[in-house]
PLY file of the C-alpha trace (Angstrom):
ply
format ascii 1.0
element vertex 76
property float x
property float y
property float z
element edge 75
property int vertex1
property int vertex2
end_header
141.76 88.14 88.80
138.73 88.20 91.03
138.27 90.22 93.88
135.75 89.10 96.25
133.82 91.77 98.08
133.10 91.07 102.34
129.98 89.39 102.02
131.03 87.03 99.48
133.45 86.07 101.38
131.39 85.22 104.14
129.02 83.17 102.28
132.08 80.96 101.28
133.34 80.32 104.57
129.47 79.81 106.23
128.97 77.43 103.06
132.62 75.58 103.65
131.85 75.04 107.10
128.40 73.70 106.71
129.56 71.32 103.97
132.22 69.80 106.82
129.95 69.62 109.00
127.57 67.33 107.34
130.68 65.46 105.93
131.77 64.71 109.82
127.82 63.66 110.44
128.65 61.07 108.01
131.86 59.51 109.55
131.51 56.34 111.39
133.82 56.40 114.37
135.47 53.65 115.90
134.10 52.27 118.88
136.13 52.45 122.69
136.09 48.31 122.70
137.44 48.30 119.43
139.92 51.26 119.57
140.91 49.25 122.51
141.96 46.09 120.49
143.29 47.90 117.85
145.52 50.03 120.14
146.44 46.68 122.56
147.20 44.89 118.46
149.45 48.17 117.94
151.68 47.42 120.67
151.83 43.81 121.25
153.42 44.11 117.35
155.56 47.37 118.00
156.71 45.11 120.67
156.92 41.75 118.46
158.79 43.73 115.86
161.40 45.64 118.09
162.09 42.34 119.95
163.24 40.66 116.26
165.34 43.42 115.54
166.87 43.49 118.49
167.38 40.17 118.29
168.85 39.93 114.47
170.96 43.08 115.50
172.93 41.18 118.05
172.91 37.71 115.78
174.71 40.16 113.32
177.00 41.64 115.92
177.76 38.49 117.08
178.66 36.91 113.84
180.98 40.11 112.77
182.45 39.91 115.65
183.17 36.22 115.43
184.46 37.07 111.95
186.61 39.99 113.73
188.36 37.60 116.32
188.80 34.64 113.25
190.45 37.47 111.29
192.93 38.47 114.02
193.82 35.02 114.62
194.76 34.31 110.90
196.51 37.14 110.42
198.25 37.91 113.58
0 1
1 2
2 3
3 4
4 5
5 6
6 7
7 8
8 9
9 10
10 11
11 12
12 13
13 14
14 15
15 16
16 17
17 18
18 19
19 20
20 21
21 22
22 23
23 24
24 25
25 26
26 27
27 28
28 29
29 30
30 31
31 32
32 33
33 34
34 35
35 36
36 37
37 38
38 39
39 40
40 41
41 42
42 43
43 44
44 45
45 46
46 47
47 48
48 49
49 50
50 51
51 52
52 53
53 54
54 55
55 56
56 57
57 58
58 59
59 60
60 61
61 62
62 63
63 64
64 65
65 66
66 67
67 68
68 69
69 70
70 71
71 72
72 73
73 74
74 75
């Protein structure tokens, strides 16, 4: 096992943070028009998507409860 004196350790964490920094310099951020259309897309189909479940949730509650009522009727 190693053991890494003070100054060794220093020139690993000065070297680790100058390596992320020039990795961030390369990232291409999102624009605010676009992060604005992406977030409005987000939630118009959050929206979309919990509206259709809510509305195949009660279709199903419907239908077993259709099914419940038939059931009593048959069978007293």
């Amino acid at each position: 096992m190693t053991v890494l004196t003070g100054s060794v350790k220093e020139k690993k964490k000065k070297n680790f943070f100058r390596e992320v920094q020039s990795e961030l310099k390369k990232v291409t951020w999102t624009s605010k028009d676009e992060l604005k259309t992406c977030t409005k897309i987000v939630i118009g189909s959050t929206f979309v998507f919990g509206l259709g479940i809510y509305l195949v949730d009660l279709l199903i509650r419907g239908s077993l409860s259709t099914v419940s009522y038939l059931t009593m009727l048959i069978t007293g």
